[in-house]
N, C-alpha and C positions, 0 to 999 in steps of 0.2 A: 594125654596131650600136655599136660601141664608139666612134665617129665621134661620133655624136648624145648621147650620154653624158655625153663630156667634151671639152669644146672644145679644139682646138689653141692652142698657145703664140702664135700669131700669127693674128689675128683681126682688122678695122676696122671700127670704132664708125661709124654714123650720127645725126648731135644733127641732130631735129628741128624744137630753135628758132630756127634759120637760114631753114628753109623757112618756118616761123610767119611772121616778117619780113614775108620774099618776099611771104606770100598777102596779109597787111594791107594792104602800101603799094598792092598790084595793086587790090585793091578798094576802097579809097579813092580812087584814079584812077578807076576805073570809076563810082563815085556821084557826082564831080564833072562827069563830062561828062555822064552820062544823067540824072543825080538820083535813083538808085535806093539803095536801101538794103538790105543785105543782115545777116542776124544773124551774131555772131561766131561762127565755129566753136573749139573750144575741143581742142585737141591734148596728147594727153599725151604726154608725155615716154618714150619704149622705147628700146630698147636692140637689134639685130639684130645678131646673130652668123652666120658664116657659116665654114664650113672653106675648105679650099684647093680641095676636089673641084670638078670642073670642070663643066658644065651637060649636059654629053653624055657625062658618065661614071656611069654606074649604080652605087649602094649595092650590097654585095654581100650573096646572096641564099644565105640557110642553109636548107638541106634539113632539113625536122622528120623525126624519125623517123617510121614509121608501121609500122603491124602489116600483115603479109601475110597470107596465103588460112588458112596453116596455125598460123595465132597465133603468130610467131615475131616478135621485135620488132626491125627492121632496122637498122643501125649508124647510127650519125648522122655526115654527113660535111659536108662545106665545098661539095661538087659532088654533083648530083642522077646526074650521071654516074659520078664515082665506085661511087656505090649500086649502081648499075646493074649497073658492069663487077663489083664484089663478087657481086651473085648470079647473074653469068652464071661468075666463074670456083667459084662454090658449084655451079650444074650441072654444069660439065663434068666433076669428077668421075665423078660418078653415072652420065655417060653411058659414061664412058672405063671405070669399072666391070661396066659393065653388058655391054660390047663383049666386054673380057678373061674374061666369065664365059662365054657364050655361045666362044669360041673356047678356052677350056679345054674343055668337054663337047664343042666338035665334037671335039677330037684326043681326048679320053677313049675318045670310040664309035670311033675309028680306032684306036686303042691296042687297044680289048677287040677288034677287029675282026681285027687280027694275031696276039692270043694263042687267036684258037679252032681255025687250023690244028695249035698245037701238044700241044689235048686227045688227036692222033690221033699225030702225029708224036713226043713222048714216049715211051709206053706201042712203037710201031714198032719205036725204037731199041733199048729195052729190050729186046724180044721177037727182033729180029735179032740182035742183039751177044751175047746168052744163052743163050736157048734151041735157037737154032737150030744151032749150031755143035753143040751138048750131046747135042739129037735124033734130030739127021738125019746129024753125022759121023761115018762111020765109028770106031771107037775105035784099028782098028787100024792107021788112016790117021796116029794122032797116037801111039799107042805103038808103039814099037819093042824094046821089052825094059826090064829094072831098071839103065839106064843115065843118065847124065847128059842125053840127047838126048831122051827122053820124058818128063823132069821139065820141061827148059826147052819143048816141045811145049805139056803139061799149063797151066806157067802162062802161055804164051803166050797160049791158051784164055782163059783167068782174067782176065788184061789187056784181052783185047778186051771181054768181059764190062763187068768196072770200069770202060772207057771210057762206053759206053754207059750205066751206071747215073749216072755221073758227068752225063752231059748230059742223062738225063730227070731227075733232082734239080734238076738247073739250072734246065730249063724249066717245074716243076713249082714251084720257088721261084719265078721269074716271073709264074708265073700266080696263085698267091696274092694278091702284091704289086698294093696300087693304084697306079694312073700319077699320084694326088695326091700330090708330096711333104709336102703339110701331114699328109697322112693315114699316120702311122707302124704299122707291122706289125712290131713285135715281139710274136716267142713266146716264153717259158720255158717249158721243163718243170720238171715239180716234182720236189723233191730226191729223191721216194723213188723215182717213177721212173729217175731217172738211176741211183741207190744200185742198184733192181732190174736195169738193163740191165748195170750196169759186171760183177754179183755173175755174170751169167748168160752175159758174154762170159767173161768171165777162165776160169771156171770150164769154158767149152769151151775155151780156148787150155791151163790147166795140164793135163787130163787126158790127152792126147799127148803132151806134157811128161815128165808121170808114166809111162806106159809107156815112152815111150823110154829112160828114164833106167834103169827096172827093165828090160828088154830088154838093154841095154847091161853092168849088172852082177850079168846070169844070175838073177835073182829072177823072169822070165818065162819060160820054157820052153817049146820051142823059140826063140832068139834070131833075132831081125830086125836082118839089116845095117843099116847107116846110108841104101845108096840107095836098098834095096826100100822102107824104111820113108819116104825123103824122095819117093818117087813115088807110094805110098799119101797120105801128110798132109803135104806138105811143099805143094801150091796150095793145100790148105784153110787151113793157117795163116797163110800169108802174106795170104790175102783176111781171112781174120780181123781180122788187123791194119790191112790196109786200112780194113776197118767200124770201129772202133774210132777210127781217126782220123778217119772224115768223118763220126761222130757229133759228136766233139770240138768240130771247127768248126760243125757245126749249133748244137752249143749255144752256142757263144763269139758266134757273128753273131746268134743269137736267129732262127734262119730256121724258116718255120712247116713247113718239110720235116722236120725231127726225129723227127715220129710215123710216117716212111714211112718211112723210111732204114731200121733194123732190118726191116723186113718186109720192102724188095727184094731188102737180100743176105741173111736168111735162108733165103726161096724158092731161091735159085739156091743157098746153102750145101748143100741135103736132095740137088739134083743133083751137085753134088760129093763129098758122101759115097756116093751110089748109086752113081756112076764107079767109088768105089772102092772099091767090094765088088764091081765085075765084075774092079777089076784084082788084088784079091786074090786069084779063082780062079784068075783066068792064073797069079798068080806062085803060088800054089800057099802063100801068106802062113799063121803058125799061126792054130790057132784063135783062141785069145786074143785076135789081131791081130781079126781077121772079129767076132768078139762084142763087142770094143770100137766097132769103127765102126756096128754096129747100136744099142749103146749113144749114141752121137751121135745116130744118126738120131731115135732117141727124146726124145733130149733137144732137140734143136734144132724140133722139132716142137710140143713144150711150149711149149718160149719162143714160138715163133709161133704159139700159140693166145693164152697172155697177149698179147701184142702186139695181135694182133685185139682183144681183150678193152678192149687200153688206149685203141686207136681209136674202139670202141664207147659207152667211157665217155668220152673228150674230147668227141664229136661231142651228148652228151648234157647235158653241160655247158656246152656253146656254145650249147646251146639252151634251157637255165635261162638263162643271161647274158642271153639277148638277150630273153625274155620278161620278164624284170626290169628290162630298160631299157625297152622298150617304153611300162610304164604309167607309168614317172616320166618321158618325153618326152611321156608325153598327158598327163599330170597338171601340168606345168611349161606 
């Protein structure tokens, strides 16, 4: 286009009054031999320009934009192929999209597909590593008297226990968790819960605490040695402390396991204080001793009613949440 516009620097004129010449003198020749006469033709003067382009070289040809199927108004290029390769690399996306979503949901159904062995495999762990040692072993297989050898027995017991709680939390974190990592699952609990949990451990950890201390300088009557009294509550505490720190970490990682944790080792806490109201009788422990650990039992029974309680109210407000979202996702 720009060619036609404005002429090149270098151009050659043709002056048609040299041809004029030419045609007169020919036709006056020609009426002298025939005698014919022919009228003047009368020529104007033009001017022809021409560029340097060569006779078999094509003007170059601009692609007009045009609108496609979905009103979208196409780029304008130099090459009708360019266009072209522009909306064939605008599909490819789409397509290469459409691939990557499709093979995310297959492995998604293969993901959920490995975590439903572990709805049974979990709760197995748990119920192996805990209760079965608890139920079915003998007591007198793992005590041997108020010695050093049936406190490490005791929490040997207690270990395997924690192991096992330790991997159905695990798996039970897992199975919460989506396989989308776009899709984040952070829980908090709320501060008055935590304030209620921390008020309701400690307060099981100092009251052994307290006795021992008053045992130790005679404001308890009958006195409890240090080992009778470390084989009575010396695995309850130390599991105590255990609970207390994999609450910690539940709440620091924000893992939606928080709300089970206190309920699994509370459950197995009420069988550790029943252990040890039989091993009271053996050792023949004072009263005070036996009416304090029934006083646990009571107490850790509470807390695992509120607990249940706290379960029954989170799962009730996940389900306000989720009917609140509902109408603003129909309504949007």
């Amino acid at each position: 286009m720009a060619s036609l516009v404005k002429a090149p620097p270098t151009m050659s004129t043709i002056n048609a009054h040299e041809v004029h010449l030419r045609k007169l003198k020919l036709l006056s020749n020609l009426n002298m031999h025939h005698g014919l006469r022919f009228p003047r033709i009368h020529v104007n003067h033009t001017t022809v320009c021409c560029t340097k382009l060569t006779p078999w070289e094509p003007s170059p040809v601009t692609y007009a934009p045009t609108i496609d199927a979905s009103g979208n108004l196409l780029k304008k290029t130099s090459n009708i192929f360019e266009t072209l390769k522009s909306e064939d690399t605008a599909e490819a996306p789409a397509t290469n999209s459409e691939e990557l979503t499709d093979t995310k949901n297959q492995s998604l159904v293969q993901f959920q597909f490995l975590k439903w062995p572990m709805w049974l495999l979990g709760p197995s762990l748990l119920l192996t590593t805990g209760m079965v040692p608890t139920l079915w072993l003998p007591l007198s297989s793992v005590f041997l008297g108020p010695n050093i050898a049936s406190l490490l027995s005791l929490i040997g017991l207690d270990c395997i226990f924690n192991l096992g709680a330790t991997l159905f939390l695990l798996m039970a974190d897992s199975c919460s968790r989506s396989k989308n990592q776009a899709q984040t699952c952070n829980s908090k609990p709320p501060l008055s819960y935590k304030f209620w949990n921390m008020v309701a451990t400690v307060s099981g950890f100092v009251i052994p605490l307290m006795a021992l201390l008053g045992s130790q300088k005679g404001t308890l009557q009958p006195q409890l040695p240090f080992i009778p009294f470390a084989v009575l509550l010396g695995p309850y505490m130390l599991l105590l402390s255990v609970q207390i720190l994999t609450e910690l970490l539940t709440w620091h990682w924000q893992s939606p396991v928080w709300l089970v944790t206190p309920v699994v080792y509370e459950s197995y806490r009420l069988l550790q204080l029943m252990r040890g109201l039989k091993l009271g009788a053996e050792l023949s422990a004072p009263t005070w001793m036996l009416h304090m650990i029934r006083g646990l039992v009571s107490w850790w029974i509470l807390i695992l009613g509120v607990q249940l309680m706290s379960v029954a109210w989170f799962a009730g407000f996940a389900a306000r949440s989720q009917q609140q979202h509902s109408p603003a996702a129909s309504g949007g």
